[in-house]
C-alpha positions in Angstrom: 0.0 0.0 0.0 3.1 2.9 1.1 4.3 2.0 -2.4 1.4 3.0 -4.7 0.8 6.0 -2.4 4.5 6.8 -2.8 4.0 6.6 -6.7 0.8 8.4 -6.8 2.6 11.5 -4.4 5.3 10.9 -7.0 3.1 11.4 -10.3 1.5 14.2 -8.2 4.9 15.8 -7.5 5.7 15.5 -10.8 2.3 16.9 -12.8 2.6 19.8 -11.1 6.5 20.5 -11.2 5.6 20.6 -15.3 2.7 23.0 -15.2 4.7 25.3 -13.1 7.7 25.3 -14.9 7.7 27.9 -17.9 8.6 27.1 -21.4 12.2 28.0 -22.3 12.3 30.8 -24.5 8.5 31.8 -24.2 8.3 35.7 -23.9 6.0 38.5 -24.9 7.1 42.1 -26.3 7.0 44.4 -22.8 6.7 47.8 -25.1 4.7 47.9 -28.2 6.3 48.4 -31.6 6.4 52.0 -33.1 4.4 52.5 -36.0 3.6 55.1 -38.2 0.1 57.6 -38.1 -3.0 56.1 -36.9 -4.9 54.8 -40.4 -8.3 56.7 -40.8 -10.1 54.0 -42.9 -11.4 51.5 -41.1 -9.8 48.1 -41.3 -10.8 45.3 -44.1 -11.5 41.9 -42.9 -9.9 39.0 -44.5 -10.0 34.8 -43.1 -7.4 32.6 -44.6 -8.9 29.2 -44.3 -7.2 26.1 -43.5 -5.4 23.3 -46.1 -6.5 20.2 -45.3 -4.8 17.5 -46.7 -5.9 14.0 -47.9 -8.3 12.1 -45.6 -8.4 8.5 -45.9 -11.0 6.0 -43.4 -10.9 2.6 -43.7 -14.0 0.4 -42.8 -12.9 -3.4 -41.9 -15.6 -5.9 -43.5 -18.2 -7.0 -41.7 -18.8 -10.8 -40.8 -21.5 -12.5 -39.6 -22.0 -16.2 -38.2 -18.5 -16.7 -40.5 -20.3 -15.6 -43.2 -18.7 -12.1 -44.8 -21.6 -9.5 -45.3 -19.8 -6.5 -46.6 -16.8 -6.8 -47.9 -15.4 -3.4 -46.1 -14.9 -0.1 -47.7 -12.3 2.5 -48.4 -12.9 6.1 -48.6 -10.3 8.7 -50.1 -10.8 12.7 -50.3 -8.3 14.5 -51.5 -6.8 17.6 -50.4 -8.8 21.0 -50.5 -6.9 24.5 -50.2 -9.8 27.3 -50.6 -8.6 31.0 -51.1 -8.7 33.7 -49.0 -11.8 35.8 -48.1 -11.7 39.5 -47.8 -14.3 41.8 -46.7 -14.5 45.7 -47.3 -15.0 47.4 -44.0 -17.7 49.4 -43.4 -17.8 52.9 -42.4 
């Protein structure tokens, strides 16, 4: 019994050591950067989708009192890139 509660204090001791401890080399900007005169126009709005690549599912065949029933089926999509979408502001 001392040992698993010795492991469990252990796993404890150890889940929490790697919350706390911060990622090397994480760091935010403490001043922000100079830029240049505030723009009057409001700003546009543009979403860059996501790429998805190829997407394959395989379904195993399906067998019955040793009998096979469906022989299983494969499914391939390939990948899809759509382009940006930009919206004017308004204002």
């Amino acid at each position: 019994m001392r040992i698993r509660t010795s492991v469990a204090t252990a796993a404890t001791a150890i889940g929490l050591l790697a919350i706390a401890t911060p990622v090397a080399g994480a760091s935010a900007a403490t001043t922000p950067a100079a830029s240049g005169a505030p723009s009057l126009q409001p700003p546009a709005f543009t979403f860059v989708p996501p790429t998805v690549g190829p997407l394959s599912v395989d379904i195993g065949r399906t067998i019955i009192n040793g009998e096979v029933t469906d022989p299983g089926l494969h499914v391939l999509m390939p990948p899809v890139t759509l382009p940006p979408m930009s919206w004017p502001a308004r204002g």
